[in-house]
N, C-alpha and C positions, 0 to 999 in steps of 0.2 A: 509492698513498697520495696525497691530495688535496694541493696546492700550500699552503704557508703565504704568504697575500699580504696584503698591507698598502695600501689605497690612501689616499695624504695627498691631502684634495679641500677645496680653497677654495671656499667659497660664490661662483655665479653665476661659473663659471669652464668651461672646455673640462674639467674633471677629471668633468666629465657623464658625456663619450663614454666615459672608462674602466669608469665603474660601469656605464653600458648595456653595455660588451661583456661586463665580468664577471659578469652576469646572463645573457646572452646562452651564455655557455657552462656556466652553472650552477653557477658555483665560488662557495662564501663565501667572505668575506674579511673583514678588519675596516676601518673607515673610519677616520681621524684627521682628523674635521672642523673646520674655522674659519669663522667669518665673517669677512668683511672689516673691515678698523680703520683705517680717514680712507682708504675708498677700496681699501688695498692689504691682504697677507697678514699676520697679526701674526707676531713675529719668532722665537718659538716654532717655529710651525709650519717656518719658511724653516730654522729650526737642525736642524729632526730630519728634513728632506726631505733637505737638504744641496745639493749643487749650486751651483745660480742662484738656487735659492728660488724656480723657476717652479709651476705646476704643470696637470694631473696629477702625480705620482710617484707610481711604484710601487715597492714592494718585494716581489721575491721569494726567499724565503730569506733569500741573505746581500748579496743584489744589489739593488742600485737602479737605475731605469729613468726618463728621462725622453724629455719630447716627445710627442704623444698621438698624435701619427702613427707614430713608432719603438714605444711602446708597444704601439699595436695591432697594428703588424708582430712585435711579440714573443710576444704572446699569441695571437695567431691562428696563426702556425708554431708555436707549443712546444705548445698544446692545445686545437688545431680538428683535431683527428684525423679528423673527417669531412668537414671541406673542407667546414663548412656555411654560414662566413662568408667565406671566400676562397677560391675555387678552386686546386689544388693548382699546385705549379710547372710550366711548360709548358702548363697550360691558357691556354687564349688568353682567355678571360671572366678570368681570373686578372687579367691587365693591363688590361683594359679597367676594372673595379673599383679596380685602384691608382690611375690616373687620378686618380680622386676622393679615394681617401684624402688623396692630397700636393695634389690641387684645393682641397682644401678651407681648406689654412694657405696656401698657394704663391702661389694668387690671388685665393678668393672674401676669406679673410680680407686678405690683403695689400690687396687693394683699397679694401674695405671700412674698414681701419684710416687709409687714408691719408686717408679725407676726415675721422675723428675725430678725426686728430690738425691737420689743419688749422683744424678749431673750438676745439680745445682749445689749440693753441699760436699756432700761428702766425696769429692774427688774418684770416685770409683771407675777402677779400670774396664776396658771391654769385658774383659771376662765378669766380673760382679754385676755388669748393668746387662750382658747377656743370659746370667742365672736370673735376674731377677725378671726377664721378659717373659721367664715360661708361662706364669701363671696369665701374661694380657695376653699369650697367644692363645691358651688355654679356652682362655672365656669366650675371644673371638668365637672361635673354634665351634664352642659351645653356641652361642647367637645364631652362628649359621646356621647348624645343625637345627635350632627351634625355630627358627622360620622359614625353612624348607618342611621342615615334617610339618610347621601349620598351616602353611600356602598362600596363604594372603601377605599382603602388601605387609601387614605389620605384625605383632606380638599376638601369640596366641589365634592365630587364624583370619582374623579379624583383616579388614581390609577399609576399617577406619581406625583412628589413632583413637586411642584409650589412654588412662593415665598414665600405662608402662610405657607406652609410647614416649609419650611426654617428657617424663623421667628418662628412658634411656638416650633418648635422641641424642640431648647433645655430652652424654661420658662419650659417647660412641664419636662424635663430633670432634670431642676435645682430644682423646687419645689421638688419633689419627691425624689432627692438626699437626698437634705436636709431637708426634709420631714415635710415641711412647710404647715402647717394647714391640714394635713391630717389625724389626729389622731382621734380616737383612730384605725382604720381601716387599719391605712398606705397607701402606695401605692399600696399595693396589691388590694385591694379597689376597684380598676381603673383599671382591667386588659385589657380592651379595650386598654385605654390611654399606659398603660406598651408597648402595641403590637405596639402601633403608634408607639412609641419613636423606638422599634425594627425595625421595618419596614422604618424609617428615615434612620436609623444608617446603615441599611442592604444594602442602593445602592450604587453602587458602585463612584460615586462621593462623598457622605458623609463620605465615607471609605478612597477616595483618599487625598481627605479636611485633613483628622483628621492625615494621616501619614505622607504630606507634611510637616503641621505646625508643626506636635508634639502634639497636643489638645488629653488631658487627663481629662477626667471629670466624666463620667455619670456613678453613681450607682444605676442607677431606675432598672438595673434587677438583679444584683445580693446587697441582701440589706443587712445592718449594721449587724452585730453581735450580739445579746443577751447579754444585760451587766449586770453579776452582782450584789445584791447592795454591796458587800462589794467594788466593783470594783468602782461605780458611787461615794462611801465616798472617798473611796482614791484619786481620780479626785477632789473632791472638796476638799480634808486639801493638794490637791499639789498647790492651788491658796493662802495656807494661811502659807505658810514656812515664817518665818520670813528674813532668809537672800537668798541670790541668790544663788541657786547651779552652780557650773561650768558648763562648755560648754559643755563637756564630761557627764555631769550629764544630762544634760539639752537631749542632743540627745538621751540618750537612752530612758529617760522619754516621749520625743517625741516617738520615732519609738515602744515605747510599746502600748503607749495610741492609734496611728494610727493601728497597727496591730491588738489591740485588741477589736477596735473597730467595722472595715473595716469601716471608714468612710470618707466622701469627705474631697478632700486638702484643705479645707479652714480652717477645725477647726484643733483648740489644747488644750491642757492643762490647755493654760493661767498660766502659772505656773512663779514665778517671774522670768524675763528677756529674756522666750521665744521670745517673736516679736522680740527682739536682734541680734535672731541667722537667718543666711541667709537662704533662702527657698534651696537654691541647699544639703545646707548639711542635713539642717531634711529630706528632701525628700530620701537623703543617706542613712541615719541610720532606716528609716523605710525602706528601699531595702533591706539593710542586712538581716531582719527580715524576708520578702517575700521570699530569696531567701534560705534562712536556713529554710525554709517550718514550723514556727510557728507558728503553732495554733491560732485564737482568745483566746481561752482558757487560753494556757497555757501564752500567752502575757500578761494579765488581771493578771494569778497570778504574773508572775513578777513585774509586775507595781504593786499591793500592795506592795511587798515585799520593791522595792525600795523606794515607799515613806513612809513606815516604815523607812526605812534608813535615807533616807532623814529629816526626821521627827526629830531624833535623832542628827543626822549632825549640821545642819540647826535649829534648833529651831519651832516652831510650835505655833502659836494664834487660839490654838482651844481652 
């Protein structure tokens, strides 16, 4: 009798790696999907997951699962009956593969996270967010280096995706999106690494994964847009308007700065009362933009233009 499972998947979240595995071993399931709202999970979603409200979470039967490394360790012992994504216990490729799975939150993410949150928080100058790159070039570094000495398409030799696969794919996705300690080089950098992420994304399970849920994310091949500086001033006096612009103001200054950026849905403006407005409608107003075929370019200009306006409107602590 096939498993009754339930995966809760946050839009542009690691809840990716579950649905690739559970395509990976052919089981349906049903998804409980969300977008993002000002940023994080709506609260809905956090009540029927339960927990931390992190996610992946899986439900099977009457059990709930979290952690997408513990996950995959669940689901690969309970029905990979063929040891086609994990070698079985005692294999020695067995560990060589876990490696990666816990590599993949342990370090490339840990690393990775630590220079975003030094942008995000802790105001830190080039120089502290350049010490803290060594260790994501480091790892890179390291990536290349093990799949070139193993030759195949993916982790460990192998020229099908396995669970490090799985697991690695989208840290490797995610940094590079967001182009987290890879400076000054980018991700172009890593054209090895770029090809893995293609070559993840390219099978047909990780394809079937990404249009079940809806998972929208990776910009490691086609990458951000050339900003500017008049473009990067105007981004920073839209965080220093003194009053709030309306909602209507507020969407377009979203859907410019995303267009004109091409950059991952995670970031904005910050402009005052953004996180306010619901992810479904910026996501809107930057569509409009997509689908009226506007330039980065000519986006960039208009977002000066508007926070000139705005500027004037609104008041201004420059």
């Amino acid at each position: 009798m096939a498993p009754k499972i339930t995966l809760y998947f946050l839009q542009a979240s690691r809840s990716i790696r579950t649905a690739w595995l559970l395509e990976e071993l052919g089981f349906e399931y049903d998804v409980k999907f969300a977008d993002r709202e000002s940023q994080k999970a709506p609260q809905w979603l956090k009540d029927e997951a339960g927990g931390l409200g992190k996610f992946p979470t899986l439900r099977d039967g009457d059990t709930l699962f979290y952690e997408s490394g513990n996950i995959t360790e669940y689901l690969v012992d309970t029905y990979d009956k063929q040891h086609k994504l994990l070698p079985a216990p005692g294999d020695p490729k067995r560990y060589q593969l876990l490696q990666w799975v816990h590599a993949a939150e342990a370090t490339y993410a840990l690393h990775g996270l630590a220079v975003l949150y030094m942008k995000w928080f802790a105001n830190a100058d080039a120089a502290a967010i350049e010490k803290g790159s060594v260790n994501v070039q480091k790892d890179l570094d390291y990536l290349v280096s093990e799949l070139e000495k193993g030759g195949g398409k993916f982790l460990c030799g192998s020229n099908v995706p396995t669970a490090a696969d799985i697991m690695m794919e989208f840290t490797i996705d995610f940094i590079f999106a967001r182009e987290l300690g890879t400076a000054p080089k980018g991700p172009q950098g890593w054209p090895r690494l770029q090809q893995y992420v293609r070559d993840c994304q390219a099978t047909a399970t990780w394809k079937k994964a990404a249009q079940k849920t809806g998972h929208k994310f990776s910009t490691s091949v086609t990458m951000p847009a050339q900003q500017s500086a008049e473009f990067k001033k105007a981004v920073e006096d839209s965080r220093k308007l003194k009053a709030k612009p309306s909602d209507n103001e507020l969407l377009e200054l979203y859907g410019l700065f995303k267009q004109g950026t091409q950059d991952p849905p995670f970031e904005d403006t910050k402009a005052p009362g953004m996180f306010e407005l619901k992810e479904k409608a910026k996501r809107g107003a930057w569509q409009k933009l997509v689908d009226a075929k506007v330039t980065p370019e000519d986006a960039q200009k208009r977002y000066i233009k508007l926070v000139e306006d705005l500027k004037q409107k609104h008041g201004f602590e420059g």
